[in-house]
N, C-alpha and C positions, 0 to 999 in steps of 0.2 A: 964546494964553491958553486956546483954548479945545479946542485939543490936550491940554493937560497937565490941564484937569478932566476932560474924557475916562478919561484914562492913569489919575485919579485914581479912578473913578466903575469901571473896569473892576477895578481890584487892589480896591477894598472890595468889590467883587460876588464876587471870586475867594476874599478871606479867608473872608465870608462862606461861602462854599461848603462851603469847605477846614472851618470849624468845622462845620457841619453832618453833614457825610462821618463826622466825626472821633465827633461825640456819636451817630450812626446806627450806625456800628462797635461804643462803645463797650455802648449799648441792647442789640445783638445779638450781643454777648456774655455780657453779662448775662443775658437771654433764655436761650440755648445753656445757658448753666449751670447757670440752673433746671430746666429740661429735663433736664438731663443728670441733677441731683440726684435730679429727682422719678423719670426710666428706674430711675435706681440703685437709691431705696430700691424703685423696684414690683419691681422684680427680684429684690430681696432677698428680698421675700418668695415664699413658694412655693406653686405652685394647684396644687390638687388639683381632681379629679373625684370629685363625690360621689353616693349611690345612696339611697335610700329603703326602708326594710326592708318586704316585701312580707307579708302575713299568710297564715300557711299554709292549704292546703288543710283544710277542715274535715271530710273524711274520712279514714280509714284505710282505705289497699289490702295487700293481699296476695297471691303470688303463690305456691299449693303444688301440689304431686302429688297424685293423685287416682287409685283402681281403679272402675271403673265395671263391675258386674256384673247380672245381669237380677234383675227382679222374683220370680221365683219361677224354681230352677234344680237339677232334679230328678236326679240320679245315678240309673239304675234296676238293680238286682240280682237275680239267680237264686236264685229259691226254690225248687226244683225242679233234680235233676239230669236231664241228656240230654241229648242230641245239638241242636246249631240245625235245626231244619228249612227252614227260611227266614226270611230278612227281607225286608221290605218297606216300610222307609223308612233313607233313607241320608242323609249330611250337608247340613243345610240343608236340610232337608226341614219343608215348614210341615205339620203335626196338627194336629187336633181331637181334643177332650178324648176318650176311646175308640178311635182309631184301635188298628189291630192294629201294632206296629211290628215285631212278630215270633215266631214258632213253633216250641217246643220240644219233640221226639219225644223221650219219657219211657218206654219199654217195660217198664220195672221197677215204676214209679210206678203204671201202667194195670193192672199184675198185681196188686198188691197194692190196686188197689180193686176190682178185680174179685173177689178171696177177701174184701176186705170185706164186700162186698152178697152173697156167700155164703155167709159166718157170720151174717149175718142175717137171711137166709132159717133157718136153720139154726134161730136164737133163736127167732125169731117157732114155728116147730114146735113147738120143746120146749116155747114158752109154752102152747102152744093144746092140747097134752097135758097138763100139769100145770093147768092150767086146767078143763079135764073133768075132771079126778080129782078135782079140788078139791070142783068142783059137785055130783059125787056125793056123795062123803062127806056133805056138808052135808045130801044127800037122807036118808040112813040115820041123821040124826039124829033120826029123829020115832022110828024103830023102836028107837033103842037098837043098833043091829044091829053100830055102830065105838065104840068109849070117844072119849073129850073130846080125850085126847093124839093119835088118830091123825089126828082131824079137825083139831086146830090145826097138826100138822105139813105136812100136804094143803095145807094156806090158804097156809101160810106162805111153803113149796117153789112154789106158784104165784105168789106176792110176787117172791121171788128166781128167776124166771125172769123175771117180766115188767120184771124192773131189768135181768138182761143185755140182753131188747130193747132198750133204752135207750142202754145204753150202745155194744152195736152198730151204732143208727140212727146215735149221734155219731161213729163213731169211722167209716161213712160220709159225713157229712157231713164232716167233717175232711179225706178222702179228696177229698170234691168241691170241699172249697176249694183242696185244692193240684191240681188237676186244673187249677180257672181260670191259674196261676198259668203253666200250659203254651201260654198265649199271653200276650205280651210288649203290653199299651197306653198310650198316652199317658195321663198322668195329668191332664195340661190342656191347653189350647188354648197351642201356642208353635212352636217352630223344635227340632230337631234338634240339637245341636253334638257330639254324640260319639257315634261307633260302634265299641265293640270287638269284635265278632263276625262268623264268616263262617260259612256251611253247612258244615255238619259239625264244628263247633267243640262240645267238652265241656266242658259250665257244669255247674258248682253254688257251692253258696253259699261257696266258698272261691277261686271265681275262673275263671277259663279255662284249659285245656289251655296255652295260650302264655306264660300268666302264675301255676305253681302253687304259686310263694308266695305274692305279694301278694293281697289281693279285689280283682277290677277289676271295675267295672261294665261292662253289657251295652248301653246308650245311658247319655244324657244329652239332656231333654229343659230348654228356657229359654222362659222366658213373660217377651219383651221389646218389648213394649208398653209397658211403664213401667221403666225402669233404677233404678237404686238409686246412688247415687256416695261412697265411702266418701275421707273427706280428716285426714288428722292435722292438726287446727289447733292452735299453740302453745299456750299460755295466758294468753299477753299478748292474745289475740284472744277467751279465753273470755268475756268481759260482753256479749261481739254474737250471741254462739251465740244465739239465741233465733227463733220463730216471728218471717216476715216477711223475715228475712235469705236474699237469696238469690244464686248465684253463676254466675260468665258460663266456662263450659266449652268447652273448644276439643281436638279430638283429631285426633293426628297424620295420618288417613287423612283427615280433612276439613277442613286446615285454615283454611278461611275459613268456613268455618261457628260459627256460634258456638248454643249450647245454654243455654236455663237451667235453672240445679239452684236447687231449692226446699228448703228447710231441713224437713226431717224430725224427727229427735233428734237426741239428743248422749250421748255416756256419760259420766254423771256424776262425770267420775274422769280426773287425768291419768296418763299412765305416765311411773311414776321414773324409768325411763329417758331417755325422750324429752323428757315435759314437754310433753307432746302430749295433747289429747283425741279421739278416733275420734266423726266427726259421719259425719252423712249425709243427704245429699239426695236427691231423687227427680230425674230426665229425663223427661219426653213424649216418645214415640219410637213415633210412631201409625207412622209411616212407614218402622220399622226399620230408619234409619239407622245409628243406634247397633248395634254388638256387643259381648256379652259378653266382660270382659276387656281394654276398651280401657285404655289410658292417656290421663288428662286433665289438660289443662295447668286449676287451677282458681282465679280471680281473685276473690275479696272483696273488697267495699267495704265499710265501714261508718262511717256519721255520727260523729264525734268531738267533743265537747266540750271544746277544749283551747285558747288563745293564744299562739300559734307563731308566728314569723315568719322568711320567710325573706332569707337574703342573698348574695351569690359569695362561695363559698371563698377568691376574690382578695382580699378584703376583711380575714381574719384576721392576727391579730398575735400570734406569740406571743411573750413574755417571761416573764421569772421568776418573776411574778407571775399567768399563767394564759393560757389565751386571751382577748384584747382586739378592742376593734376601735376605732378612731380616729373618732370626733364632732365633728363641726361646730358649736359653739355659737352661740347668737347673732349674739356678738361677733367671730366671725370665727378663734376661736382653738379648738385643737384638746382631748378633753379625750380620756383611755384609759378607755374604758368596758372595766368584767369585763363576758363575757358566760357562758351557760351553754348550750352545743352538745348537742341532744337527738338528732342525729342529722348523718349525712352523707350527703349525696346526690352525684353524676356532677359538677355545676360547682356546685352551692347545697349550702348548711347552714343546716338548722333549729334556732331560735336559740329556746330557751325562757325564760329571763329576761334582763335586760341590757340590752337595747333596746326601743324605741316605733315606731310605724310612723312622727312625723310624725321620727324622728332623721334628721340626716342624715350619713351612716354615706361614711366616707371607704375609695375601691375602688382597690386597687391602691397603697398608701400605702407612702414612702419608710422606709428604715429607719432613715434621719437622720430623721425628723419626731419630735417630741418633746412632752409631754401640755405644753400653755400657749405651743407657739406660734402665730404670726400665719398664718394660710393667707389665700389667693385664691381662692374658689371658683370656676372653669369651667364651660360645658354641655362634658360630655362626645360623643362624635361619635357617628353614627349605629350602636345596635347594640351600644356600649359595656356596656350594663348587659343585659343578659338575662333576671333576674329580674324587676325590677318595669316594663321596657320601656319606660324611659328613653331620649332621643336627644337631640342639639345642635335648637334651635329653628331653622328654615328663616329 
């Protein structure tokens, strides 16, 4: 008897079992399918990485060409014909304002002031003759002894001698300023940069024996202690042209060096051509670093007053309706913003209407994504975004 409630005590434990196994099975199944439901729709939907539009820089740069020439840069010319007698400064050579740079043997020029100061030797006689004549006559006026006519002619003739002296002192003087002209000197305190003459070269004012078409100068003196930097800036940049603006100059023979040019003028005018205005700034250049004639690489900045923002060119959309850029709403659903591209940059684009900094602006977007659907938004991974320097949270 007490076998068979055994027997009976073990199959209810068993069924038991067996139902439980059965409704544990059926739970995790159940289970699984939810699961599986909820995988499916998360899947359906689609995530994106999104980026933050970055506000632009609030200046304007620029990057032009530039002639950088000195402060004062004197071509010097023969006034005087004759042979070079010598020079005595040669290229790169630092003067002081008077220096002799060089000596012109004039032998036709020294003949002809020497018969100047001859002829007036000459005048001064004939004055000093016609002058005693004068004085008598004027004596013989108490006697009656000459009439009125011969006296006023006496007076007169000694007037017009003592005009030729005159005009023979100048016409030595004249002589002795082109006399000065037979030494060659610095006009001011500077450097050297150009010698076209050698001894025994024939200058006049029409140029050198080597050159008897062209006039070439005889030096060329530069006073570059202070440079001058000439820059065609567009016209989109003329509202900065002003005192105060000033620019960071860099030139091929030093370039790590950087210089500042100080805003000078501007000429009030652009060229139709170019659509360029010609400014200029000044260099400090106590240490004659600078040369005349370099070329300079020349960088502008100036403060801008504008609302820009930037974002990756990854991030553009275009359709037939403009360039877009896909928005993160809210609610999690996408909308097509127009935007308006003021500019293109290397991996960014400067976005001037369209967007807000706080948008979130979807990077790299599918070209199945579509304005009013469901996204997932992601952290994107380390580095993803570049512009506003975004990364996945650690």
């Amino acid at each position: 008897m007490m076998k068979m409630l055994t027997g009976r005590y073990i199959a209810v434990a068993l069924g038991l079992l067996f139902v439980a196994y059965i409704g544990y099975r059926i739970h995790e199944s159940r289970s699984d399918a939810a699961l599986l439901r909820e995988k499916t729709v998360e899947d359906a939907v689609p995530t994106v990485a999104v980026v933050h539009p970055k506000p632009g820089d609030p200046s304007e740069t620029i990057t032009l060409p530039g002639n950088i020439t000195a402060w004062f840069e004197a071509p010097i010319y023969a006034q005087v014909s004759g042979y070079v007698k010598m020079w005595y400064k040669d290229y790169g050579a630092q003067v002081k304002k008077g220096d002799i740079l060089a000596e012109i043997n004039a032998p036709a020029l020294d003949a002809q002031y020497a018969q100047a100061k001859a002829d007036l030797e000459s005048e001064r006689a004939k004055y000093a003759l016609a002058d005693i004549t004068a004085k008598r006559w004027l004596a013989l006026r108490k006697n009656h002894a000459v009439s009125e006519q011969s006296i006023s002619v006496q007076v007169a003739h000694a007037k017009a001698e003592a005009a030729k002296v005159k005009a023979a002192e100048q016409n030595v003087r004249n002589f002795e300023a082109l006399i000065r002209f037979k030494t060659i000197v610095a006009p001011y305190d500077g450097v050297v940069t150009v010698r076209n003459i050698n001894v025994g070269d024939y200058v006049n004012k029409e140029g050198t024996i080597s050159t008897p078409v062209s006039i070439s100068n005889l030096f060329t003196v530069a006073d570059v202690s202070m440079m001058r930097l000439f820059v065609s800036v567009p016209e989109s940049f003329g509202p900065f042209l002003q005192p105060g603006l000033t620019a960071d100059v860099t030139v091929p023979q030093l370039p790590t060096r950087h210089f500042i040019g100080k805003f000078l003028t501007v000429a009030r005018g652009f060229d139709v051509n170019t659509r360029t205005a010609v400014t200029v700034f000044t260099i400090e250049n106590e240490d004659r670093a600078l040369w005349p004639g370099s070329y300079g690489k020349v960088v502008l900045t100036a403060p801008v007053d504008r609302k820009v923002f930037m974002i990756p060119s990854t991030a553009l959309v275009f359709q037939e309706h403009g360039t877009q850029v896909a928005v993160v709403k809210d609610d999690d659903r996408v909308h097509m913003q127009p935007i308006t591209v003021s500019r293109l940059l290397d991996s960014a684009v400067e976005v001037s209407d369209g967007i807000s900094a706080n948008d979130r602006v979807v990077n790299n977007p599918s070209a199945a994504l579509l304005d009013g659907d469901k996204v997932r938004v992601v952290k994107p991974a380390a580095g993803y975004d570049l512009i506003s320097g975004e990364s996945a949270a650690k």
